[in-house]
MARDO-354600 format. One line per field, with one value per residue (C-alpha): residue number from 1; residue in three letters; chain; x, y, z. Coordinates in steps of 0.25 Angstrom, whole numbers. Layout:
N
n = [NUM,...] $
res = [ALA,...] $
chain = [A,...] $
c1 = [X,...] $
c2 = [Y,...] $
c3 = [Z,...] $
REM end
This chain:
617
n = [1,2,3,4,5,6,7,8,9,10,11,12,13,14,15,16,17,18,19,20,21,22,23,24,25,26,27,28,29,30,31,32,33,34,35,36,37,38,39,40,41,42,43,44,45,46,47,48,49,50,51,52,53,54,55,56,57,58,59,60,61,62,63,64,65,66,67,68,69,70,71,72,73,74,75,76,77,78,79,80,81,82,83,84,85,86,87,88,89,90,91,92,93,94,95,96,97,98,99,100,101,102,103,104,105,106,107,108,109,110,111,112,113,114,115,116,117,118,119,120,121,122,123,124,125,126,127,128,129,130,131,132,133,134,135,136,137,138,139,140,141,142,143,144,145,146,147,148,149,150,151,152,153,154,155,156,157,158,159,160,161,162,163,164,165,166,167,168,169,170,171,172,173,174,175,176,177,178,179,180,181,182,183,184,185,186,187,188,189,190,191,192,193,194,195,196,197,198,199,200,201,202,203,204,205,206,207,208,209,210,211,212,213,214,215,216,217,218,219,220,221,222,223,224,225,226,227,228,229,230,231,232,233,234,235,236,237,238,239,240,241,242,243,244,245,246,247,248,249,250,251,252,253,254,255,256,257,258,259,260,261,262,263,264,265,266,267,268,269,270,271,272,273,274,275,276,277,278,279,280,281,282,283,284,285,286,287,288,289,290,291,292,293,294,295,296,297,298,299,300,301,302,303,304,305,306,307,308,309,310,311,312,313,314,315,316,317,318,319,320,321,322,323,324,325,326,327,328,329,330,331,332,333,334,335,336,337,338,339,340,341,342,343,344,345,346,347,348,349,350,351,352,353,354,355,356,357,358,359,360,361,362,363,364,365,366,367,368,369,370,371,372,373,374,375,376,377,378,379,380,381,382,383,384,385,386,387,388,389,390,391,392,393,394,395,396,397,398,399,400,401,402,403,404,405,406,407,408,409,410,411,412,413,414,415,416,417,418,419,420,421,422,423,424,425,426,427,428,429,430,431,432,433,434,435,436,437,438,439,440,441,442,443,444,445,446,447,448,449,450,451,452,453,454,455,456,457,458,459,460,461,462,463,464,465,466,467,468,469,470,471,472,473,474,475,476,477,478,479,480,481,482,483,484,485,486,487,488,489,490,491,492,493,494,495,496,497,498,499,500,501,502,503,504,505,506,507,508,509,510,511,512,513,514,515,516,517,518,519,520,521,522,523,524,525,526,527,528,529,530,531,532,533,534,535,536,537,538,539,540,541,542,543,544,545,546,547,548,549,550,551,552,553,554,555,556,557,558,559,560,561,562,563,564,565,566,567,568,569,570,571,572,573,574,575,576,577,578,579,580,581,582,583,584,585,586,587,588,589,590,591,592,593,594,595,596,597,598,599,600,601,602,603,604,605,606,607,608,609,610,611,612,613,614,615,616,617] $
res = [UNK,UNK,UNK,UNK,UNK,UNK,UNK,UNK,UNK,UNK,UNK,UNK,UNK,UNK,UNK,UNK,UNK,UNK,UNK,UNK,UNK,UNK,UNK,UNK,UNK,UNK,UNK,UNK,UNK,UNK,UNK,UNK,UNK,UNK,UNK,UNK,UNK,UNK,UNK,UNK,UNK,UNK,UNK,UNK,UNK,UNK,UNK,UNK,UNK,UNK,UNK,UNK,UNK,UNK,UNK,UNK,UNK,UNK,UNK,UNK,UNK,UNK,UNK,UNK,UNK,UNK,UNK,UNK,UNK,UNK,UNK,UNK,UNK,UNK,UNK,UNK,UNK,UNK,UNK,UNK,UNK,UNK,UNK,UNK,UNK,UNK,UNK,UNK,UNK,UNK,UNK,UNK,UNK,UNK,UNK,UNK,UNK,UNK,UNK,UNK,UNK,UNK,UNK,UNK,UNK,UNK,UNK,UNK,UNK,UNK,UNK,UNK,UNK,UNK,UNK,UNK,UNK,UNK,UNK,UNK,UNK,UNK,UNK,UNK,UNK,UNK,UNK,UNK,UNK,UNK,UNK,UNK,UNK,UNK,UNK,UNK,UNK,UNK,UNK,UNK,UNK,UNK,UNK,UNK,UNK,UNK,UNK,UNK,UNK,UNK,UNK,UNK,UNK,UNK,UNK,UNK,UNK,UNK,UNK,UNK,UNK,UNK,UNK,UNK,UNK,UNK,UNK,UNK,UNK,UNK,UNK,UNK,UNK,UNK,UNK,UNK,UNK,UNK,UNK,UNK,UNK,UNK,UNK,UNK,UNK,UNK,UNK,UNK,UNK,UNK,UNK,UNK,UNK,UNK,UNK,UNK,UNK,UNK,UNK,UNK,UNK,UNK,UNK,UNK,UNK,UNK,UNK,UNK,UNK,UNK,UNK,UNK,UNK,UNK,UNK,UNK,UNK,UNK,UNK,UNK,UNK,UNK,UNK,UNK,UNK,UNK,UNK,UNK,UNK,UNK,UNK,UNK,UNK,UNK,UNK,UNK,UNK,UNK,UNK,UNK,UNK,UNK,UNK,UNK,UNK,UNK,UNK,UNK,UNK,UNK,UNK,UNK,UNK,UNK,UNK,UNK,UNK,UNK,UNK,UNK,UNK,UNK,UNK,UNK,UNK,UNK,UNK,UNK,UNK,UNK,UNK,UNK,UNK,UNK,UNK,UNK,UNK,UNK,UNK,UNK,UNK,UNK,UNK,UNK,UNK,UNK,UNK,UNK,UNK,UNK,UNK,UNK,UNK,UNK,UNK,UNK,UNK,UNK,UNK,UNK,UNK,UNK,UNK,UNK,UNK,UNK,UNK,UNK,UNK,UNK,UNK,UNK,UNK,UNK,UNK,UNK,UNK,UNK,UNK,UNK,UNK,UNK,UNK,UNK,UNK,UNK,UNK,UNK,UNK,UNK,UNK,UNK,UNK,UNK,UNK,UNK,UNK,UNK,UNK,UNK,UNK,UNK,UNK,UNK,UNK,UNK,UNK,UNK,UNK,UNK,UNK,UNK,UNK,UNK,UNK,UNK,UNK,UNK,UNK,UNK,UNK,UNK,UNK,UNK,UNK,UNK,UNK,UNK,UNK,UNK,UNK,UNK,UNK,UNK,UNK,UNK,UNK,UNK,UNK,UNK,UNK,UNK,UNK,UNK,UNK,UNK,UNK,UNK,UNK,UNK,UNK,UNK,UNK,UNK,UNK,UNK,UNK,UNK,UNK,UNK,UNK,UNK,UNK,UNK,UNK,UNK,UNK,UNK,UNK,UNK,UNK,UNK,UNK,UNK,UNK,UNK,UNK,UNK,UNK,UNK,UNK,UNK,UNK,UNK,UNK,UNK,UNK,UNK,UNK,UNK,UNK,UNK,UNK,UNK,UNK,UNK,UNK,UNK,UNK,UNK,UNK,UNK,UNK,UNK,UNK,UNK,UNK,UNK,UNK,UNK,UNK,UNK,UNK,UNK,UNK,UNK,UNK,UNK,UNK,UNK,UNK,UNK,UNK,UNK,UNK,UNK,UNK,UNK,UNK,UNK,UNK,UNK,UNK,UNK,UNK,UNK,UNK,UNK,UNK,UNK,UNK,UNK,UNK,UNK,UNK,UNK,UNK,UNK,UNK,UNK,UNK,UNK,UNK,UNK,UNK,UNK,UNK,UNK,UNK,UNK,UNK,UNK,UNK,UNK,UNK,UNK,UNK,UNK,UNK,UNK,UNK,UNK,UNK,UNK,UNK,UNK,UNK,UNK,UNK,UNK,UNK,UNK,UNK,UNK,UNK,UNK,UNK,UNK,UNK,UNK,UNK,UNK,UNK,UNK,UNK,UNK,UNK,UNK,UNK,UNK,UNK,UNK,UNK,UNK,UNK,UNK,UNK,UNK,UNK,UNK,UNK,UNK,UNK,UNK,UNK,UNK,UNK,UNK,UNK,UNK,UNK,UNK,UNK,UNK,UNK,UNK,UNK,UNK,UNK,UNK,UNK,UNK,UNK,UNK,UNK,UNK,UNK,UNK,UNK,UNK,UNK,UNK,UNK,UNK,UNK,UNK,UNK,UNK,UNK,UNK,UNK,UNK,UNK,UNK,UNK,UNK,UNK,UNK,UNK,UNK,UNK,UNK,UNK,UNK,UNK,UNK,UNK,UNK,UNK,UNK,UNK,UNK,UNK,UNK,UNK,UNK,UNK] $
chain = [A,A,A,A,A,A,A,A,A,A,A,A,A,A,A,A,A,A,A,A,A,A,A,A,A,A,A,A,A,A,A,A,A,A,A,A,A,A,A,A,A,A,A,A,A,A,A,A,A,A,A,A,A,A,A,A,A,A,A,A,A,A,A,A,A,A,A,A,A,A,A,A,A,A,A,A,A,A,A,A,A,A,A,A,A,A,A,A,A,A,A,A,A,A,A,A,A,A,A,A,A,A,A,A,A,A,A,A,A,A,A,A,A,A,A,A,A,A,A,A,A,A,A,A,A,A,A,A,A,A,A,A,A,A,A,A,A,A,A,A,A,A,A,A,A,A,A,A,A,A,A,A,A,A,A,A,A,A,A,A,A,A,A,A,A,A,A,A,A,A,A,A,A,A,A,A,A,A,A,A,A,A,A,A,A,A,A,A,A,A,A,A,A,A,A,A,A,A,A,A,A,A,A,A,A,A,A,A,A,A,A,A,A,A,A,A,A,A,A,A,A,A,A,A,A,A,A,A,A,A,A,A,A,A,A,A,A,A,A,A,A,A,A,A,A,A,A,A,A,A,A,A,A,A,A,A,A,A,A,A,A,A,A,A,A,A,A,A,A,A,A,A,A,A,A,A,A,A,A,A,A,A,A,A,A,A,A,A,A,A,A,A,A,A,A,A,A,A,A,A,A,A,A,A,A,A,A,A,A,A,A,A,A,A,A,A,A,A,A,A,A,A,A,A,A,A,A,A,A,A,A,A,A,A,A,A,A,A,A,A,A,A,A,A,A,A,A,A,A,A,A,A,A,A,A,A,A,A,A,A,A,A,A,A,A,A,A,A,A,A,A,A,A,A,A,A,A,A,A,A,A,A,A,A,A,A,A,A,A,A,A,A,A,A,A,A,A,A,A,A,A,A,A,A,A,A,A,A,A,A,A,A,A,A,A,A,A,A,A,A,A,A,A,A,A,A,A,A,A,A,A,A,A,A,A,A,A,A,A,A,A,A,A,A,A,A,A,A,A,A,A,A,A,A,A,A,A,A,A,A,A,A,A,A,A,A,A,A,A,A,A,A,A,A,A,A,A,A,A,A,A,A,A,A,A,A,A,A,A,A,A,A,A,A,A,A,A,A,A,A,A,A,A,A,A,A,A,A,A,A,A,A,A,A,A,A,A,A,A,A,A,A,A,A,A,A,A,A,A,A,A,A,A,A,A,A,A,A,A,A,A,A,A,A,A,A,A,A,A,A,A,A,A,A,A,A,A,A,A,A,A,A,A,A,A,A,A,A,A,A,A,A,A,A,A,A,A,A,A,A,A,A,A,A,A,A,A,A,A,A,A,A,A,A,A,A,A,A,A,A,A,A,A,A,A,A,A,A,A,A,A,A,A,A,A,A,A] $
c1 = [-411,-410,-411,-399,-391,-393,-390,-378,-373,-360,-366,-378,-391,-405,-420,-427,-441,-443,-449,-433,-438,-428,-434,-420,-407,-398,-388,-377,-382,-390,-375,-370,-381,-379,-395,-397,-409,-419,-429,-422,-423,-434,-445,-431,-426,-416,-413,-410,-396,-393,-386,-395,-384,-384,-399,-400,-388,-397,-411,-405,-394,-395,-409,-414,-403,-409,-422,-418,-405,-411,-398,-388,-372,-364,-358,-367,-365,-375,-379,-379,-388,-377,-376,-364,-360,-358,-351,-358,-358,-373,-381,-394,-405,-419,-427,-441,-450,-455,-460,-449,-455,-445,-446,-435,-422,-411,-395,-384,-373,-359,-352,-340,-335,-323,-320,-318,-311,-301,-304,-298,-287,-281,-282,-275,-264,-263,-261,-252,-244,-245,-241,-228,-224,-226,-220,-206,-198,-194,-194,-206,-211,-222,-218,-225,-219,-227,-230,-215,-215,-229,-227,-214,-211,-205,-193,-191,-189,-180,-170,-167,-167,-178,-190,-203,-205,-189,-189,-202,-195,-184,-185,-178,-167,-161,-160,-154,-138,-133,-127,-140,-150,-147,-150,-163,-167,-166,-176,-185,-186,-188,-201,-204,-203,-212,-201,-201,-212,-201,-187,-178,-162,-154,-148,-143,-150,-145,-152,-153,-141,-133,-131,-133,-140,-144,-158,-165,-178,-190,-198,-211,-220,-235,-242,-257,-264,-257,-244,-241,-232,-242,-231,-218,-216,-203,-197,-183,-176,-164,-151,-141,-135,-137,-128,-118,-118,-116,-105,-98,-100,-94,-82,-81,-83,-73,-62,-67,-62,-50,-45,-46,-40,-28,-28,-27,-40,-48,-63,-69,-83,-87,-103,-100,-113,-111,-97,-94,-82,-85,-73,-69,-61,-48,-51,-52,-39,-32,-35,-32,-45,-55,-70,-73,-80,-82,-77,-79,-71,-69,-63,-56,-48,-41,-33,-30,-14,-16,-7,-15,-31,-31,-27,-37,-49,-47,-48,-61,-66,-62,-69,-81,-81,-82,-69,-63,-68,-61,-55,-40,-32,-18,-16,-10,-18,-12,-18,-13,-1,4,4,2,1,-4,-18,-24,-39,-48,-65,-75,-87,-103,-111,-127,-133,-128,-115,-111,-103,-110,-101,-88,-80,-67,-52,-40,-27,-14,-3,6,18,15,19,30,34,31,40,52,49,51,61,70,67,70,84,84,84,93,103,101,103,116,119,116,124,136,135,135,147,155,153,156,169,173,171,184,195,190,188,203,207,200,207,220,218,213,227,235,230,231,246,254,266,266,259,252,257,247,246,245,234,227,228,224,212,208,207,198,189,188,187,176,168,169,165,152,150,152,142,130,132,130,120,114,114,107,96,93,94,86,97,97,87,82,80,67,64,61,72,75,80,86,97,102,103,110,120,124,127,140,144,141,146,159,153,145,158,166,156,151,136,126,119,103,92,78,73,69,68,58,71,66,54,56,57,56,69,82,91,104,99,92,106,113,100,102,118,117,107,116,130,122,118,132,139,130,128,135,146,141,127,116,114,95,91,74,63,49,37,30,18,15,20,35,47,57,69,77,91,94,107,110,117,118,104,102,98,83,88,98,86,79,91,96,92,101,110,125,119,126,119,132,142,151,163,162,168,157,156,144,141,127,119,118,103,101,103,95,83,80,83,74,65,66,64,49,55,54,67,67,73,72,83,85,97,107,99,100,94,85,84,72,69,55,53,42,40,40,30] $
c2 = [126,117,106,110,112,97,91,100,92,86,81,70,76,69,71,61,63,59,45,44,44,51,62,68,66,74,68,67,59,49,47,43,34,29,33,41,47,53,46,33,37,45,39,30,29,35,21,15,20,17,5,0,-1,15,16,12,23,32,29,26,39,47,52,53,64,70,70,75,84,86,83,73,73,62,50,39,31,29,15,19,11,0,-1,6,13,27,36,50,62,62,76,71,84,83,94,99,110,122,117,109,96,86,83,78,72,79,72,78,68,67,57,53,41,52,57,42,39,50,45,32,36,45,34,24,37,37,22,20,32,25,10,18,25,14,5,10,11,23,33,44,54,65,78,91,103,105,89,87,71,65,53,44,29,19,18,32,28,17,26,35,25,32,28,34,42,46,51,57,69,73,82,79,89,80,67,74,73,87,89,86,95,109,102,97,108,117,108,106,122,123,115,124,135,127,130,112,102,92,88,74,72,63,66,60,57,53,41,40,30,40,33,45,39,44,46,51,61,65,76,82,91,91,105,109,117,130,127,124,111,99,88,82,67,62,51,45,35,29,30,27,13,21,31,22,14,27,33,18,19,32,28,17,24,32,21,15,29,30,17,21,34,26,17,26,19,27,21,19,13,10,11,0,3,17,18,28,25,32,37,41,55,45,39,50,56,44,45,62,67,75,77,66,54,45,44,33,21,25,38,30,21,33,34,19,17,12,0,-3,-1,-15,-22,-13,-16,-31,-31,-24,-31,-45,-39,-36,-49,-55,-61,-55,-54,-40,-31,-26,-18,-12,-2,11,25,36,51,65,67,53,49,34,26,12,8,-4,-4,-14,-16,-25,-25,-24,-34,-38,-50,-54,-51,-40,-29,-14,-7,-9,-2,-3,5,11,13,20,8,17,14,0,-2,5,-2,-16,-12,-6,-21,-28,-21,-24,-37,-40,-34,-42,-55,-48,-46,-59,-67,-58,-60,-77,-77,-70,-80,-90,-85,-81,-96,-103,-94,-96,-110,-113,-105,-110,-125,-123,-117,-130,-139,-134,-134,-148,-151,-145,-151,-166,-165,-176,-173,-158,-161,-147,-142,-139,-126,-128,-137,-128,-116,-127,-131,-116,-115,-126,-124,-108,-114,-123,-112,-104,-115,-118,-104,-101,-114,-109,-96,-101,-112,-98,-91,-103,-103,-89,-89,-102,-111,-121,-132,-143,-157,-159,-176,-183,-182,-189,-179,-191,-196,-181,-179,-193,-189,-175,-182,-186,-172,-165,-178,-170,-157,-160,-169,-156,-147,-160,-158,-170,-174,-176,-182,-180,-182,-198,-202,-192,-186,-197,-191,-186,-172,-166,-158,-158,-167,-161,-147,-154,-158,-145,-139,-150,-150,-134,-134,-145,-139,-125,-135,-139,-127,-118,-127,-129,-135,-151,-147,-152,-157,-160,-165,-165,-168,-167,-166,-153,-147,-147,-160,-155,-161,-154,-156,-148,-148,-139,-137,-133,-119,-105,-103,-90,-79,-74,-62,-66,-79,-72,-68,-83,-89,-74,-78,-74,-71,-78,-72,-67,-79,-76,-73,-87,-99,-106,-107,-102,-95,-89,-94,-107,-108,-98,-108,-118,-109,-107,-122,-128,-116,-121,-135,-130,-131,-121,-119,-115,-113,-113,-106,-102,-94,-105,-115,-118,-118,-128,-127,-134,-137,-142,-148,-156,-169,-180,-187] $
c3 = [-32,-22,-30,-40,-28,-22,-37,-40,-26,-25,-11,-11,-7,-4,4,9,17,31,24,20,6,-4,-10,-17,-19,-28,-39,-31,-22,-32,-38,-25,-24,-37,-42,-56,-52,-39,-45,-41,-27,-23,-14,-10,6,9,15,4,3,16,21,33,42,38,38,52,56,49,56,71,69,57,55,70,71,59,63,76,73,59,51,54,46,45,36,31,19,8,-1,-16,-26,-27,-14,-11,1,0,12,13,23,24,31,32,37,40,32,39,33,38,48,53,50,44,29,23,24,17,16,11,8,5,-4,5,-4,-7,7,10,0,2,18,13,4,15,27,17,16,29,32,23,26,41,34,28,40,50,40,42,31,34,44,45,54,55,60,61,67,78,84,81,77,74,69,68,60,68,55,59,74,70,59,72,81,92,97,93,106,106,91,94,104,94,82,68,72,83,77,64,62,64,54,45,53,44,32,38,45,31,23,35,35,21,24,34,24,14,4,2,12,13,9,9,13,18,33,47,58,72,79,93,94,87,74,62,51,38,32,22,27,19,25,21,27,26,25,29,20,23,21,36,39,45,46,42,38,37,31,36,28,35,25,33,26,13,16,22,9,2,11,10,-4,-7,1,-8,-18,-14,-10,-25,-30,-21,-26,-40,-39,-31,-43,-54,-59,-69,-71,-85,-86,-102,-107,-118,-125,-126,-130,-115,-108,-95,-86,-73,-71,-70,-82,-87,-81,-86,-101,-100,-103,-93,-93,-102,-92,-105,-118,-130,-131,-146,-139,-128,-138,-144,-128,-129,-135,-151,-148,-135,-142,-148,-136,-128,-137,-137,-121,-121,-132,-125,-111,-118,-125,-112,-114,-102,-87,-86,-96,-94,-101,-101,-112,-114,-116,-124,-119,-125,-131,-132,-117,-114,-102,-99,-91,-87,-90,-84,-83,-84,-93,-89,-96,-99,-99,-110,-108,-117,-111,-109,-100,-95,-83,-78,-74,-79,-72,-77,-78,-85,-72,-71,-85,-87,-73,-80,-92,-83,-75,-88,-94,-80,-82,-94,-89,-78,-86,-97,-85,-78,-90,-93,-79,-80,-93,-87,-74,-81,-94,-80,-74,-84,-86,-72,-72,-84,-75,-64,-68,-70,-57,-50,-60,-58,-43,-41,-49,-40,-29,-35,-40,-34,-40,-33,-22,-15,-1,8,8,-8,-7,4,-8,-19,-9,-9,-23,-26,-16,-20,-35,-31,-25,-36,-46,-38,-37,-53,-55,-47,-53,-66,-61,-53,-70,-76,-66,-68,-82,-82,-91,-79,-84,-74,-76,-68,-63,-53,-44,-29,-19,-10,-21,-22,-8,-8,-19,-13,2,-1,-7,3,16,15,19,30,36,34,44,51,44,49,38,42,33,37,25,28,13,10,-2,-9,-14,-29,-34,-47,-49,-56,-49,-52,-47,-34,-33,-33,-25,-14,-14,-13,0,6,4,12,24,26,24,32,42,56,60,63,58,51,36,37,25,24,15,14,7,5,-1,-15,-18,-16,-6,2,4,14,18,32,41,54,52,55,47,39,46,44,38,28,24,11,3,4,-10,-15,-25,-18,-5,5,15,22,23,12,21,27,25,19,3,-5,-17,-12,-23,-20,-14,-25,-35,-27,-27,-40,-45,-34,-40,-55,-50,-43,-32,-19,-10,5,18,34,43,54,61,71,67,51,38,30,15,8,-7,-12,-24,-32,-29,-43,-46] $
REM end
């Protein structure tokens, strides 16, 4: 009976007599050994499956206390056959007969290979749960309800900005945001009621310097076997950059959105592999249908204006192609019942490695206004020229018909006055006077009206060459001798030679432009004034030449309607002559010669007009 019991033993059994020669050992015990049979044992020591290191523990400690105490307990490893060390809980009894004489040795052992291993498998748990929670990357704690804060990572003290001995006195509740604590507080009591043993959620937290962050926490509570919480551990993941990055992002997108809507934008975003042309509520909106977020192109064509589909196509096609950096399209759509409008489509297309197109996403707006502003702009225009052209045509028919009776009026008058035979009185020769000089300012003013026509209607063809400013200047001086000596006009040249330099421009019109600028020196100039006469060289290879008086000058606020044709600025009840489109017609042929024309004035002191033209050569 005995016997069967020791073999059906999961635990090592074996006797040895007092001699410590082994007189049994049961199967479980041979395996851990690693011997087949008791005959390969028996009439052994015992000593033999000790290390000596062990066999001297057990001679100096381990059997005296036998033999005096009668059993000793404790671990003390074996040598298998191989020579491998086995770690055993051994009970070692002394066994005496009836009358109490010792016998026998009997040990009872305990194979704890597995106890150590599971021994080891938890310490290596445990350090490296230690190695993570020291390590910092985020924030952990150990809590239990009763102790209150057990164990605390220095990332923890950092996300809330509290030393270890500071965090340690408060509870969750006091560093969370206010406003976050109900929602806490009802999943922390649904633990309690072991309806879940932990729960995740993103909230504020407030750190000591006030600053309220956001961050993720993980909490899950460890139970003892019945039921009872034992501990919380918490993990706290600092999310504030995250969240800022999302609130800035939704406020973009929101700005994005905003600006679309502003826009009139509509958003379209084409799956070129599949066929799907995905579109935003807008888009959808724009072509007139609802709940349909995507549609075919084969579908999408039939919205597209017959007249326009062509032109369409090929501008996809070319974009696809690669032919095209963008894809832009103006073209008309044609909804229910016949309503079109105009939009302007444009995208750009997604491409692989190897530069074939798979999608392609772009907008849409309604330019429906714009182009019916661009015909009514047209349509005015093409008025404008048709009535300035009228209006040069009749200029010019007018001029010419003035000029005949009038040509006749002068004729007749300078007659008159050179009769010797009837020589005028003086009162008839004053009236004669008056009728030349009033026909003479009307002739000039019927030739720069049609010089004023021929310019706008572009007739008026320029010679350009190599002209020398100085020699014009020389050959208006004695035209215009007599008017200074009238009003006493000093004549001053600054230019030093420098109107020597040659320009490109048609001589005869320089002429007229020069004559024109000096004839307003003297005439708006004062009494016993100024005549300057200047040149220069400027930038961009051209030369300036500038003729100034010393007048009344133009006042600041009468300056930018100067070059108006027939503006006279005010003086047209004053005895000074002018057909107010003079500097008009100066303009526009310094203009059509590449030229740029200026001026300086200032009010009491006079005025300086400046031309620049292009320098030959």
């Amino acid at each position: 009976m005995f016997k069967r019991l020791a073999e059906a033993s999961g635990q090592g059994l074996g006797y040895a007599d007092m001699d410590s020669s082994i007189v049994y050992m049961n199967p479980s015990l041979l395996k851990l050994l690693g011997l087949d049979t008791l005959d390969d044992v028996l009439g052994l020591s015992f000593e033999a499956f000790y290390t000596p290191d062990d066999m001297a523990f057990l001679r100096s400690e381990v059997l005296p206390k036998v033999m005096s105490e009668g059993r000793w307990s404790g671990e003390l490893p074996l040598m298998a056959k191989d020579g491998s060390i086995k770690p055993t809980l051994q009970s070692i009894v002394l066994m005496t007969n009836e009358q109490g004489q010792p016998t026998h040795f009997a040990n009872v052992l305990t194979n704890l290979k597995k106890y150590k291993e599971l021994e080891e498998q938890r310490f290596k748990a445990e350090n490296r749960f230690r190695r993570y929670f020291e390590l910092g990357l985020i924030g952990m704690a150990v809590t239990s309800l009763e102790k209150g804060w057990i164990e605390v990572n220095d990332r923890l003290c950092e996300i809330f900005g509290y030393p270890r001995e500071e965090l340690t006195k408060l509870t969750w509740k006091e560093i969370t945001h206010p406003d976050d604590v109900v929602k806490d507080v009802a999943q922390f009591d649904r633990v309690l009621a072991g309806e879940i043993d932990g729960y995740a959620m993103d909230k504020r937290f407030i750190r000591k310097d006030g600053e309220v962050i956001y961050a993720t926490i993980s909490a899950k509570c460890v139970r003892s076997e019945d039921g009872n919480i034992d501990y919380f551990v918490a993990f706290v993941q600092d999310i504030t950059e995250r969240k800022l990055a999302e609130k800035n992002l939704n406020l973009a997108q929101e700005r994005y959105d905003l600006a679309l809507e502003g826009a009139n934008e509509a958003i379209w975003d084409w799956d070129i592999e599949n066929d799907i042309l995905h579109m935003s509520p807008r888009y959808q909106d724009l072509i007139g249908v609802e709940n349909c977020p995507s549609i075919s192109t084969f579908d999408w064509m039939d919205y597209v204006h017959p007249e326009d589909r062509e032109y369409f196509m090929s501008s996809v096609i070319s974009h696809l192609k690669g032919e095209t950096a963008f894809f832009s399209c103006e073209f008309r759509l044609v909804l229910d019942k016949g309503r079109e409008f105009w939009v302007h489509d444009r995208g750009q297309a997604l491409r692989d490695a190897k530069g074939r197109a798979f999608r392609m996403a772009g907008s849409m707006g309604d330019i429906t206004e714009r182009k019916r502003t661009e015909v009514e702009l047209r349509l005015a225009k093409e008025g404008a020229e048709v009535a300035s052209l009228a209006k040069s045509d009749f200029l010019a028919n007018m001029s010419h018909e003035l000029r005949t009776p009038l040509n006749a009026i002068l004729g007749f008058g300078q007659m008159l006055g050179l009769n010797p035979q009837e020589p005028l009185s003086d009162k008839q020769q004053e009236y004669v006077g008056s009728i030349l000089n009033a026909g003479e300012h009307l002739l000039e003013l019927i030739n720069e009206i049609l010089d004023l026509a021929k310019l706008e209607s572009g007739s008026v063809e320029l010679h350009i060459e190599e002209v020398m400013p100085g020699e014009i200047i020389g050959e208006l001086l004695p035209m215009i001798e007599n008017l200074m000596d009238e009003r006493k006009i000093e004549f001053v040249d600054q230019c030093n030679g420098h109107e020597h330099v040659k320009v490109l421009a048609d001589k005869t019109r320089l002429k007229q432009v020069l004559l024109n600028l000096f004839s307003n020196a003297i005439k708006y100039n004062a009494e016993g004034g100024k005549v300057l006469l200047g040149c220069k060289n400027e930038a961009d290879s051209m030369t300036r030449i500038s003729i100034g008086d010393t007048g009344k000058g133009i006042p600041l606020s009468k300056q930018p309607m100067l070059f108006e044709p027939f503006n006279r600025l005010g003086i047209d009840g004053t005895k000074i002559m002018g057909t107010g489109i003079g500097l008009t017609i100066t303009k526009q042929l310094i203009e059509r010669m590449s030229g740029k024309i200026g001026f300086e004035s200032t009010e009491g002191q006079g005025s300086t007009f400046w031309i620049d033209l292009p320098i030959a050569g």
